[in-house]
C-alpha positions in Angstrom: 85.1 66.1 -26.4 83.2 67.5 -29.8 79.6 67.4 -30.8 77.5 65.0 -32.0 73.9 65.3 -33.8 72.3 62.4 -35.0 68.3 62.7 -35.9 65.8 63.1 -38.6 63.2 65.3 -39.8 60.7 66.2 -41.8 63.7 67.0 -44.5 65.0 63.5 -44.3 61.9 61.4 -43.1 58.0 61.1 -44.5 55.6 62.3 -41.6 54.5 58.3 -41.3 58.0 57.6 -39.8 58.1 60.6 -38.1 54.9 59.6 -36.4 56.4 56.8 -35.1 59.7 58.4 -34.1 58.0 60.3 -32.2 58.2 60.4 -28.2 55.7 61.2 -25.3 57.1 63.2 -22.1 58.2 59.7 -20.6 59.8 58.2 -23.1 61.9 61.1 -23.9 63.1 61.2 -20.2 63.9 57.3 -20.9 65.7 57.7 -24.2 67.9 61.3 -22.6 69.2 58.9 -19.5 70.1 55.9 -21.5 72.2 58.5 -24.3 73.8 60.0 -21.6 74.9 56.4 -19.8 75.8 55.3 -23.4 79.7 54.6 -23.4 81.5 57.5 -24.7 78.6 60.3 -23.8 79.2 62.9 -21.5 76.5 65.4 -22.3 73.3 65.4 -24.0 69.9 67.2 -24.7 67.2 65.8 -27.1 64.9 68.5 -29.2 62.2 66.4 -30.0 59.3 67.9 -32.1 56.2 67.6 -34.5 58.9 67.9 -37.2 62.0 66.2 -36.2 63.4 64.6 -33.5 67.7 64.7 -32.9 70.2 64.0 -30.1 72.5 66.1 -29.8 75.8 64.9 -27.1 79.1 65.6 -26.4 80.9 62.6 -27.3 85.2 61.3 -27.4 84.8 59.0 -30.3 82.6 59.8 -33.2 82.3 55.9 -34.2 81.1 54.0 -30.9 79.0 57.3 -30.3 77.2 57.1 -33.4 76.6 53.7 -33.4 75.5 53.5 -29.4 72.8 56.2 -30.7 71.4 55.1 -33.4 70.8 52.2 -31.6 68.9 53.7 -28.9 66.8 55.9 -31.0 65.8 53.1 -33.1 64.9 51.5 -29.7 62.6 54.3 -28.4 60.9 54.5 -31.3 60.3 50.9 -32.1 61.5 51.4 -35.7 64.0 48.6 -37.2 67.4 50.0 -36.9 67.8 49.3 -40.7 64.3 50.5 -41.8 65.5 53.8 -39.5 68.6 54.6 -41.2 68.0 55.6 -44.3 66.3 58.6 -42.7 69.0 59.6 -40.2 71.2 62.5 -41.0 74.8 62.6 -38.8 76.7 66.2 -37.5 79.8 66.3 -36.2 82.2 68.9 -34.6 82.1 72.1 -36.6 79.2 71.4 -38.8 77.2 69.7 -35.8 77.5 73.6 -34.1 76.5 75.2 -37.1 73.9 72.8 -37.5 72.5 73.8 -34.4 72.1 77.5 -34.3 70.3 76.7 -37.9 67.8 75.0 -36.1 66.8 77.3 -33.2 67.1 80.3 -35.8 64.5 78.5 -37.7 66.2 77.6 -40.9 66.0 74.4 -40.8 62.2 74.5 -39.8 59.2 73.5 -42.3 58.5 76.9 -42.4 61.0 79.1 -43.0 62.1 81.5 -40.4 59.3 79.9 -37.7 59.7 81.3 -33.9 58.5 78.6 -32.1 61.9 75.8 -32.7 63.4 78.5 -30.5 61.2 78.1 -27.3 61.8 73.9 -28.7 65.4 74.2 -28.2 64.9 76.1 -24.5 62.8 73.7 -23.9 64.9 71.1 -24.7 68.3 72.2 -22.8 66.1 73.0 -19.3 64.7 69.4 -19.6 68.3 68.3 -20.1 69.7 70.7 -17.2 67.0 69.2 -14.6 67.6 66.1 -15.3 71.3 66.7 -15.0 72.2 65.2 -18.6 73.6 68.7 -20.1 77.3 69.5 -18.8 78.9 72.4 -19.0 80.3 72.5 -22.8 76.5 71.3 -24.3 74.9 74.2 -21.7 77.6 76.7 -23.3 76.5 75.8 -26.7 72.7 75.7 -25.8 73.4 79.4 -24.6 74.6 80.3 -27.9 72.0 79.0 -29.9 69.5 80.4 -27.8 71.5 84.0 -28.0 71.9 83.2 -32.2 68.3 82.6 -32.3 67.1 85.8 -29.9 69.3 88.1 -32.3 68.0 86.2 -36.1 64.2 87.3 -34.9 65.0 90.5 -33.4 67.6 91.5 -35.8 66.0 90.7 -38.8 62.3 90.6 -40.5 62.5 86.7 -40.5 60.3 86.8 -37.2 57.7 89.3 -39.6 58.2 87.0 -43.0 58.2 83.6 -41.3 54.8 82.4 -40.1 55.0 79.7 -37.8 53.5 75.9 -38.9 50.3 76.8 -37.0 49.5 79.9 -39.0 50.4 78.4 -42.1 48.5 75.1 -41.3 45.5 77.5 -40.4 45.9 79.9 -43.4 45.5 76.7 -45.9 42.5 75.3 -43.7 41.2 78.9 -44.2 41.5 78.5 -47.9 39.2 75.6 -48.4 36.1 77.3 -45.8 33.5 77.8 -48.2 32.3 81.6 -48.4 29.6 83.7 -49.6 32.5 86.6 -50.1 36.7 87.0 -50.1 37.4 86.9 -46.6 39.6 89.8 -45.5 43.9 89.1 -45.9 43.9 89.8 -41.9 40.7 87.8 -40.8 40.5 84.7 -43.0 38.5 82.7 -40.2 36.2 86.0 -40.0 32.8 84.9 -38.9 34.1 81.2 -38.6 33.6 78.4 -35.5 36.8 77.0 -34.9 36.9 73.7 -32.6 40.7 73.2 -30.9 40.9 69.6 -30.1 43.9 69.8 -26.8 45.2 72.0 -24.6 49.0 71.6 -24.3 51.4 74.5 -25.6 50.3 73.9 -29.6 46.9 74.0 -29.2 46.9 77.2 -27.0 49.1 78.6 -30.0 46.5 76.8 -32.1 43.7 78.9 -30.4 45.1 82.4 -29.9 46.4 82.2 -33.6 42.5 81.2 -34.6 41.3 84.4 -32.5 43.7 86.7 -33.9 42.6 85.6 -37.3 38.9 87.0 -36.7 36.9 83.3 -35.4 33.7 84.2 -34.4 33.8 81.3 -32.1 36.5 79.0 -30.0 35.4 76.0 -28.4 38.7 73.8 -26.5 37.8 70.2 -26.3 40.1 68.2 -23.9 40.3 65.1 -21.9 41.0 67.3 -18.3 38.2 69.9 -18.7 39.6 71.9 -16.2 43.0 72.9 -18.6 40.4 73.6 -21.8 38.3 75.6 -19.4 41.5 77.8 -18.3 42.7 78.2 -22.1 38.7 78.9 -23.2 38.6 81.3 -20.9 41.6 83.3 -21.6 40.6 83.5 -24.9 36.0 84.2 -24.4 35.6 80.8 -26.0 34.3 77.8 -24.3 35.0 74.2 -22.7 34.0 70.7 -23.4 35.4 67.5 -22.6 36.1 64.4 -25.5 33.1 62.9 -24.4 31.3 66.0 -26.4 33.7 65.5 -29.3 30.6 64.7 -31.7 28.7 67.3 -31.1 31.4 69.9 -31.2 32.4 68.9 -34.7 29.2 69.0 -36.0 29.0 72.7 -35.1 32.3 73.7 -36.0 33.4 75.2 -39.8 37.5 74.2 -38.6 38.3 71.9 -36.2 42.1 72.0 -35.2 43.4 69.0 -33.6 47.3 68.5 -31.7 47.3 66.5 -28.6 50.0 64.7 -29.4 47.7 61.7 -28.1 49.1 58.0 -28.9 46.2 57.0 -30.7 43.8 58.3 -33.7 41.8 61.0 -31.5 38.9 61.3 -34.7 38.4 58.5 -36.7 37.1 58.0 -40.2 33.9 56.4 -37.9 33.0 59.0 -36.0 33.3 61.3 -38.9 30.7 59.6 -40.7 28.5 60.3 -38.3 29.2 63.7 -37.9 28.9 64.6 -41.4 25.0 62.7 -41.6 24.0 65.1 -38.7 25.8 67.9 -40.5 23.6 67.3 -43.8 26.5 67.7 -45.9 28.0 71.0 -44.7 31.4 70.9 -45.4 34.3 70.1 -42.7 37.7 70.8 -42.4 40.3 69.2 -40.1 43.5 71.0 -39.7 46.0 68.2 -37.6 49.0 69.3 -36.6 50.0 66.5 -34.2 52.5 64.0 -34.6 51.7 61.2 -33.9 48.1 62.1 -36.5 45.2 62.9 -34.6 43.0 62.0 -37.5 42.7 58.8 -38.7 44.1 59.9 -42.3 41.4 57.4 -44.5 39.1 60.6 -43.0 40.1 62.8 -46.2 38.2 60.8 -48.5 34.9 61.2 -46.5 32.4 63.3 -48.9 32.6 67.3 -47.8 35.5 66.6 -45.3 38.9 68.6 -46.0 42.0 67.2 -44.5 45.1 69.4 -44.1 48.0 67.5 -42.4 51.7 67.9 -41.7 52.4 66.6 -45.4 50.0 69.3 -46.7 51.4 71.9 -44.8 55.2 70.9 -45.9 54.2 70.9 -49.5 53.1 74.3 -49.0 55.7 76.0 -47.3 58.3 74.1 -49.1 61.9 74.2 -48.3 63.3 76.9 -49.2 63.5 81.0 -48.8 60.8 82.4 -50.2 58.4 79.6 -50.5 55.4 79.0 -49.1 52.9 80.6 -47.2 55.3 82.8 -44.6 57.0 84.5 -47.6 60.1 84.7 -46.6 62.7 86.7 -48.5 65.9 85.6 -50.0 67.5 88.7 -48.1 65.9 87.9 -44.7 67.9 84.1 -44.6 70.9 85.8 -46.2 70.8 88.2 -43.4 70.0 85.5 -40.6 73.0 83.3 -42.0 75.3 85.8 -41.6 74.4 86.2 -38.0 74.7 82.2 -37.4 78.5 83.1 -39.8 79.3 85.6 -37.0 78.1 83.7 -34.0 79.9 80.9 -35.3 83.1 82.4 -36.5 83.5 84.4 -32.9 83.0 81.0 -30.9 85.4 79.6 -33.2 88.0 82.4 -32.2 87.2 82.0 -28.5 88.2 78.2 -28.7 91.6 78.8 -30.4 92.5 81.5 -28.1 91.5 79.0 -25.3 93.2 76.4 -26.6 96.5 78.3 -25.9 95.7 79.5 -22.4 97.4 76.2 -21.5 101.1 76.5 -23.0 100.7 80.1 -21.6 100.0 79.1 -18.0 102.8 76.6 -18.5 105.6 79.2 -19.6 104.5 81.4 -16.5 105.0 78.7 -14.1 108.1 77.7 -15.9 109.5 81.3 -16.0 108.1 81.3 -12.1 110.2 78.3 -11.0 113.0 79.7 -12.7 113.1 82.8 -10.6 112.6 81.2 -7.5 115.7 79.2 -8.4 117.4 82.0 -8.7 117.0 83.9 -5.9 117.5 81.0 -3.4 121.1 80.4 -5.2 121.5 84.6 -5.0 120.2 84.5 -1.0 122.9 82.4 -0.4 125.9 84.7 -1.6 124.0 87.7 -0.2 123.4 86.8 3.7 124.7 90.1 4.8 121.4 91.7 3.4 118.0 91.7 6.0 115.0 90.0 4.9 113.2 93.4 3.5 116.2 93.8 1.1 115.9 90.0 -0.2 112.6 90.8 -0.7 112.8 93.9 -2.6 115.2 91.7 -4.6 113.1 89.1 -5.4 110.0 91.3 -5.8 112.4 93.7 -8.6 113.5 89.9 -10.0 109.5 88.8 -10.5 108.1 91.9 -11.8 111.2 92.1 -14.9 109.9 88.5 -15.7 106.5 89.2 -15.6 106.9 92.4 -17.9 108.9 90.4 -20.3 106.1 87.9 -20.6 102.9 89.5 -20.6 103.6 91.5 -24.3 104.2 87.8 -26.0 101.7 86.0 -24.1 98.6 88.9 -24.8 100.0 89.5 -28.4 99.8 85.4 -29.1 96.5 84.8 -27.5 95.5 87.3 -30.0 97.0 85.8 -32.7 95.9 82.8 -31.8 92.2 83.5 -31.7 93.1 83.8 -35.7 93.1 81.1 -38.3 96.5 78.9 -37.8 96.3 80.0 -34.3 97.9 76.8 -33.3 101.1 77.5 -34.8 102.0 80.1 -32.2 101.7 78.1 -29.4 103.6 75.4 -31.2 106.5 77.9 -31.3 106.5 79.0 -27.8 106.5 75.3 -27.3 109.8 75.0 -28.8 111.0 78.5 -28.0 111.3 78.4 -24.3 111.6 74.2 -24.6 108.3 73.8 -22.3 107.8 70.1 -21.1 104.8 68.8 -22.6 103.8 67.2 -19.4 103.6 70.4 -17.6 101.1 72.1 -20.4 99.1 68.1 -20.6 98.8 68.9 -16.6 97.2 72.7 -16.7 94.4 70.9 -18.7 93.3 68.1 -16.7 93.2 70.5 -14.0 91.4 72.8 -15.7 88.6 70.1 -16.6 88.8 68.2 -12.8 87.6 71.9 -12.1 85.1 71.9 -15.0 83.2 68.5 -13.7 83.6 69.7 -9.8 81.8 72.9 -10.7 78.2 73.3 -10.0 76.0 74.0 -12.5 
């Protein structure tokens, strides 16, 4: 079994197909149950985002794997398989691992170095754990991204350097505020009212990030009142439901919008009207949904600035340093030598595991040998009482362990080395172990793997 990635993201994919790759709570659950009954799937989690959306499964053969999910994303997301392709990009094995604990350390984000893929990727692997799609393998490798990513923010100042999209998407919208003076580098929405269209997990970051950056004001529109009244509240702003969409807008200076709704949630329309009861004060929408909140003909409208997912991209740009966040060439150095260590030491786990195997074999080789022995020696030593046999057999056993256990420690730790195989190999062929025997350690070992609990 190896691991799989197939996906694409805002790297590989404009945000208008991403907008329609993109998945609701439901439709997710639907797409992780059919991967993980696709034919040669064992394990799978989906991370599933305003920037990309990838499965990642444990898989026996890459071609029918690749093939059965491709297929089944283009399926969920309504997108021709051919008209999908193009945008998908394909991990495997070594460089699908690697791959991973990029992502959840951020590097592979929009914004450079961004914390909030991490909580993404937990999110992700419980979703996949409750609905019992993970295994044991993917949850092992889940773990480890989750442990890369905990050590590449606290380890290093790419959790300082690397704003997240929100603050980046609000420090642009920030920009274009008309002002009667420079607004102060820490409080750019100082004196501002900020509208936050939603109240899921964004838009609360949406809103705290708004109040840290100095808004005078915070009113959460939403279609349960009761969810913007409890994130209004936690923050002194206040409540209103869509059906007082209009006349929020017209008293806002930033309206923020990421419901992640189906449908347009402000359209051009609506707008209009907004802006003739505004008389021409300026507007500007910040959406940071996918699918678009705004209807996007809305950035044409006279005194309305638009700042999207494509905006925000082309800021940030896609590489260290750019952008907003500012993130240093020597904070991703440092955070890729922490994925090179991660990644190296799993590496060196898996060889060393990979001989436990011919080393359990030899044992129970040398084992059967002894107790050959001593049956053929118990039968020319009868005079002797069954204490003395056992003394015998106990002195027999303990030379044969002792004469093991320096080759077998020294070559699993020779083994966890490149070429780690080779050692194994030769034990192979030094004490002429039956292939058979060391084939019959491992399905045991993963009978006990798929009887385990989780």
């Amino acid at each position: 079994m190896t691991l799989l990635v197939v996906g694409l993201s805002h790297k590989s994919a404009p945000v208008g197909t991403l907008e329609r790759a993109a998945l609701g709570h439901d439709d997710l659950d639907k797409l992780r149950r059919d991967v993980f009954g696709a034919e040669h799937v064992s394990g799978t989690f989906i991370v599933s985002t305003c920037n990309r959306v990838e499965i990642y499964a444990e898989v026996d053969k890459f071609h029918g794997a690749l093939s059965a999910l491709s297929d089944l994303l283009a399926r969920h997301s309504g997108i021709a398989l051919a008209d999908l392709t193009p945008h998908l990009y394909v991990h495997y094995e070594d460089r699908a691992v690697q791959y991973l604990l990029d992502v959840t350390c951020g590097l592979e984000s929009m914004v450079i170095g961004e914390s909030q893929i991490l909580g993404q990727v937990r999110h992700a692997l419980g979703a996949a754990r409750e609905q019992e799609t993970l295994g044991r393998e993917l949850a092992g490798l889940g773990a480890l991204a989750l442990r890369t990513g905990k050590r590449a923010h606290a380890e290093t100042g790419i959790d300082r350097a690397g704003a997240n999209l929100v603050s980046v998407g609000i420090g642009l919208a920030a920009a274009q505020l008309p002002a009667a003076r420079p607004p102060a580098a820490d409080a750019p929405l100082d004196g501002r009212r900020v509208l936050v269209v939603g109240a899921g997990s964004m838009s609360a970051l949406a809103a705290t990030t708004a109040s840290r950056m100095g808004a005078a004001a915070i009113v959460v529109a939403n279609r349960t009142p009761e969810r913007a009244g409890r994130l209004a509240a936690a923050l002194g702003g206040e409540a209103a439901g869509l059906d007082g969409l209009p006349e929020a807008m017209q008293a806002a200076d930033l309206v923020i919008s990421c419901t992640g709704a189906a449908g347009v949630m402000i359209t051009r329309a609506a707008l209009i009207e907004v802006m003739a009861r505004r008389g021409g004060a300026p507007l500007v929408l910040l959406d940071l949904a996918l699918p678009r909140d705004v209807e996007p003909g809305a950035a044409a409208l006279a005194g309305i600035s638009l700042i999207d997912l494509d905006a925000i991209g082309a800021s940030a740009g896609s590489g260290p340093g750019a952008g907003p966040g500012g993130v240093s060439g020597e904070d991703v150095a440092a955070v890729r030598a922490i994925v090179a260590e991660e990644f190296a030491a799993r590496a060196s786990a898996a060889r060393a595991a990979s001989v436990t195997p011919t080393v359990v074999a030899l044992r129970a080789k040398a084992a059967q040998v002894v107790d050959a022995e001593l049956a053929r020696l118990s039968g020319r030593l009868s005079g002797l009482d069954d204490h003395a046999l056992g003394e015998i057999g106990y002195t027999v056993r303990r030379v044969v362990d002792k004469l093991l256990h320096a080759p077998t420690v020294r070559m699993k730790e020779l083994a966890s080395g490149p070429g780690g195989d080779g050692y194994a190999a030769a034990l192979r062929v030094l004490f002429d172990l039956d292939p058979k025997a060391i084939e019959a350690v491992i399905r045991a070992d993963v009978d006990v793997d798929r009887e385990a609990p989780e």
